[in-house]
N, C-alpha and C positions, 0 to 999 in steps of 0.2 A: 112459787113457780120459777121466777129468776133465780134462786140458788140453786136448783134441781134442774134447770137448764146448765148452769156455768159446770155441776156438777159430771153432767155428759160429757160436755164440752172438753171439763178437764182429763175425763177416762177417756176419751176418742182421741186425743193428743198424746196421752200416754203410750195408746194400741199403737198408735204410726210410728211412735219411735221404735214400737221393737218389733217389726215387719219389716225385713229387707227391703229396698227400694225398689229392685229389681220385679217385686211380687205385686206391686200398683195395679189397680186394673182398671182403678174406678174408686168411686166415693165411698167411704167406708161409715155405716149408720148403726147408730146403738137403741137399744127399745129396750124397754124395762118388763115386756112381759114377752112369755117364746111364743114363736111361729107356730101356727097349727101343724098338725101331722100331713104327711104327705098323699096327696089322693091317689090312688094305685089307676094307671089308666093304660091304655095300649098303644105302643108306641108307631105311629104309621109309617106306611112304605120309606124306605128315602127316595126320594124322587129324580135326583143327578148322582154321578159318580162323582167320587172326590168330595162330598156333601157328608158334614159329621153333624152325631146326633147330638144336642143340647139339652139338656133335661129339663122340666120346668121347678120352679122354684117360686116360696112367698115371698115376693117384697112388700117396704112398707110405704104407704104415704102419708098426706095428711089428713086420710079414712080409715087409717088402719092397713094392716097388713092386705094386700091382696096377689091371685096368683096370674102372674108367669108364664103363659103355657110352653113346653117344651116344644121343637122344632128342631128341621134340617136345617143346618146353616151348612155355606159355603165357604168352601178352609181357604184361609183366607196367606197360605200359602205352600207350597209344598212341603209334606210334612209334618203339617198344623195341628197337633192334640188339642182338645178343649178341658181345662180343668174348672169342674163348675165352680162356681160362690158357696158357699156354705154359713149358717151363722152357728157362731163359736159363744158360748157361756163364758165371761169371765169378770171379774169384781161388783158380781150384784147385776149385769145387764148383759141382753143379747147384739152382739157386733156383727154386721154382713162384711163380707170377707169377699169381697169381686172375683167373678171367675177370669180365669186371661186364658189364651194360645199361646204354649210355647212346644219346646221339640218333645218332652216328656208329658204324662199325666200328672201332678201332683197332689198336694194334700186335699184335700176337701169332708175333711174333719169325719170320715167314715162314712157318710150318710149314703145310706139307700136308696140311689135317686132311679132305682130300675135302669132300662135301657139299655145296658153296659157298664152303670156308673154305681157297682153295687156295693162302693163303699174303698173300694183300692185300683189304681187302674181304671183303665175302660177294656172292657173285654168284646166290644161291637164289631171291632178290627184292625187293621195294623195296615201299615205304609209300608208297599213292598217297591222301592225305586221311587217312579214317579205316577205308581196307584196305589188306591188306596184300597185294601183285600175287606167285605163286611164278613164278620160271623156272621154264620144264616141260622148257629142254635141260638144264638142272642135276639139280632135284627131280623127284619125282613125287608127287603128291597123290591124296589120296582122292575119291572119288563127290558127295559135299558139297560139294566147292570149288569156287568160281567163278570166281573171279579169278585171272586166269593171261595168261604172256605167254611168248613165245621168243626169248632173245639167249643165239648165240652168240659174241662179243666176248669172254668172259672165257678164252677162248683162248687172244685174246694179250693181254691186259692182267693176270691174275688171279694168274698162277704165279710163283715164286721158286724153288723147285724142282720141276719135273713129272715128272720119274721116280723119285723117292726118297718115301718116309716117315718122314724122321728125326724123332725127335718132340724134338730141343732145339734151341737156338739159341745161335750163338756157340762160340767152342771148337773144340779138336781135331776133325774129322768132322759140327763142326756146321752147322744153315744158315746162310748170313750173309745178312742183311738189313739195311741202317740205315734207319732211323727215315726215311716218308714224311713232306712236310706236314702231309698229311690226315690221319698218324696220329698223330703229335705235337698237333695241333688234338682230335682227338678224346681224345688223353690227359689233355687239363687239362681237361676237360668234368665237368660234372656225374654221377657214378657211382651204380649202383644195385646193390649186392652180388645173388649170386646168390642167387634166390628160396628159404622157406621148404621146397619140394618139392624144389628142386634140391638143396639140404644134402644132405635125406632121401634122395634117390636116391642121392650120394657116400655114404653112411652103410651103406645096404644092398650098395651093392659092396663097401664095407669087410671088411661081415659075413659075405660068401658067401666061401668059400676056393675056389673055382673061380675066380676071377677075379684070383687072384695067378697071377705073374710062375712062380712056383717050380713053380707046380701045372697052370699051363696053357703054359709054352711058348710064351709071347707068340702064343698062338692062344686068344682067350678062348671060352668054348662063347656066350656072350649076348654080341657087339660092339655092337649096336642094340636100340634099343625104341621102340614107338611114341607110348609116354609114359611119367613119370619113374614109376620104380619108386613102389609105395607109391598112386600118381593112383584114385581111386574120388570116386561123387558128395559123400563129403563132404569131400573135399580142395578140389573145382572149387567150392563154396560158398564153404570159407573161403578161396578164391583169389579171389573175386568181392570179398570185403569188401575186402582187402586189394590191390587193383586200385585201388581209391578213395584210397587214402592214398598208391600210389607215383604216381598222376598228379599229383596233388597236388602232392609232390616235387617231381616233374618239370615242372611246366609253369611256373613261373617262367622255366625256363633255355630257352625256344624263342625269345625275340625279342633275346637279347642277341650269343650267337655267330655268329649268320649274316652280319652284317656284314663279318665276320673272316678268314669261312672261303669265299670265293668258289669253289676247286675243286670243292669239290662236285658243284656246280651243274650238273657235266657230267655227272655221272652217275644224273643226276632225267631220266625222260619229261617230254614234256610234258604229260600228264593231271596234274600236278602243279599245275597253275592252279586251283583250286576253293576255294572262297572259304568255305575252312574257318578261320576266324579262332583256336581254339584250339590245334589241336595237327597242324599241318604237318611236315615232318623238314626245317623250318628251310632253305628257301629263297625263299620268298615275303613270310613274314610279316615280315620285317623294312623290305625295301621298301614293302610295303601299310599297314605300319602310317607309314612316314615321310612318305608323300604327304598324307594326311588332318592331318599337321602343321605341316606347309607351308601348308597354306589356310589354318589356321585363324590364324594368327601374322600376318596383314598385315588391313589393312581392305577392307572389300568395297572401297572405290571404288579402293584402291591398287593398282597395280600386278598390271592384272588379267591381262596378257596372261604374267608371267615365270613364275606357279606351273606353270599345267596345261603348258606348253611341257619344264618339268623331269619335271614326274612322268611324262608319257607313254614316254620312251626306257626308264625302267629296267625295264619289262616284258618287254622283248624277251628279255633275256639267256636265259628258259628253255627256248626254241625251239632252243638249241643243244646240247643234248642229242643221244646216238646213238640218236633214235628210228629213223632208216633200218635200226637193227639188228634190230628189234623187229619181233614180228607180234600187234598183241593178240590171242587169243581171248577 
């Protein structure tokens, strides 16, 4: 048992070395036999604006694997994608891979986690300024929400696998995916581990023994919730303060990667033009900030006609988006 322990030990040290730092989220665990398949469930209302969907997922303890349930969490700052955890197959054992928030979706090893998360991307909805717009063919939202839109495009663009639930990646029976661009791009990005409440929620599934593997039969009685276990008003207060410190964080990291990462770009509407100079999902602001630097670097009498002739063209590119997919409401 001690050399089969040192033996994890020493593949889990391995994994961390070749995982950018930047993609930490949390504790990374290895198990030697894979997660049950995924239970197919319905993903409810979300219940606030600015509230993204989290999928549920198996973790393990010291019962065995147990699940997760999915829930609305609160973006924990403007902007906030959630890329979930996934486990990944590699030398003989299954690795959980933490999910984090950063300004992109990332890898998460293909898997069909429903919801929007059907293996590339999230297709539930997109950050237009400073809201957050849901698919209403994906999600459905509560009475409160307003922003809303209809694309179905993620049809054929979103799935890796559409008739399975496998929940690992790589391996015998697993899904195989390699690593997108975009999701390589978003892997060296700036990470935001999963929130204070999200812990909390993982915690309380820990504690419920209906929600193992042994007890339920990979049919859990709570697959969903419409917020994270444990949510009451003095959670959503001390969620407010600590909204301020991860923007905070995060807002340095919006005017350096857009450069970088042009694919994107296609998958921004064009209401994405708003002359939000803070905190955009990083396709505007880096062009708007480049033109006003341009002018300022030559002299008024110099060279008057070469600036405004450059900075007009690089607006165009975000009209090419599939808004033809799109109906707003």
């Amino acid at each position: 048992m001690s050399k089969f322990r040192s033996l994890r030990l020493l593949l889990m040290a391995l994994v961390l070395c070749a995982v950018p730092a930047s993609s930490f989220a949390g504790v990374f665990i290895s198990v030697g036999f894979a997660p049950p398949v995924l239970p197919v469930y319905d993903v409810p209302p979300c219940p606030e604006a600015g509230w993204i969907w989290t999928p549920g997922y198996w973790a393990y303890g010291n019962e065995g694997y147990y699940w997760v349930p999915g829930s609305w969490a609160p973006a924990p700052f403007e902007g906030a994608l959630w890329t979930p955890g996934y486990w990944g197959w590699g030398n003989g054992l299954y690795v959980w891979h933490p999910g984090y928030w950063g300004n992109h979706v990332g890898y998460y090893g293909g898997i069909n986690y429903g919801g929007g998360y059907f293996g590339i991307g999230f297709e539930g909805g997109e950050w237009r300024g400073h809201d957050f717009f849901y698919n209403t063919e994906v999600i459905r939202v509560g009475p409160g929400i307003r922003f809303m839109f209809r694309d179905r495009g993620y049809m054929d663009r979103a799935f890796v696998d559409r008739d399975h639930h496998i929940a690992f990646s790589g391996g015998p029976g697993g899904v195989h995916h390699e690593m997108m661009e975009r999701e390589r791009f978003a892997e060296h990005e700036h990470h935001i581990a999963p929130t204070e409440f999200q812990m909390n929620h993982e915690s309380h599934a820990m504690g419920d023994r209906n929600s193992y593997f042994h007890n339920n039969n990979g049919r859990p009685v709570n697959p969903a919730m419409d917020r994270p276990a444990g949510w009451n008003n003095d959670a959503q207060h001390r969620f407010q303060d600590q909204q301020r410190n991860y923007q905070q964080q995060m807002q340095p990291q919006h005017q350096q990667p857009q450069q970088q990462f042009q694919p994107q770009q296609r998958q921004q509407p064009q209401p994405q033009q708003h002359q939000q100079p803070q905190f955009q999902p990083q396709h505007q602001q880096p062009q708007q900030q480049f033109q006003p630097q341009q002018r300022q670097q030559p002299q008024p009498q110099q060279r008057p006609q070469t600036q405004p002739q450059q900075s007009r063209p690089q607006a165009q590119p975000e009209h090419t988006d599939h808004s033809h997919d799109k109906e707003h409401h």
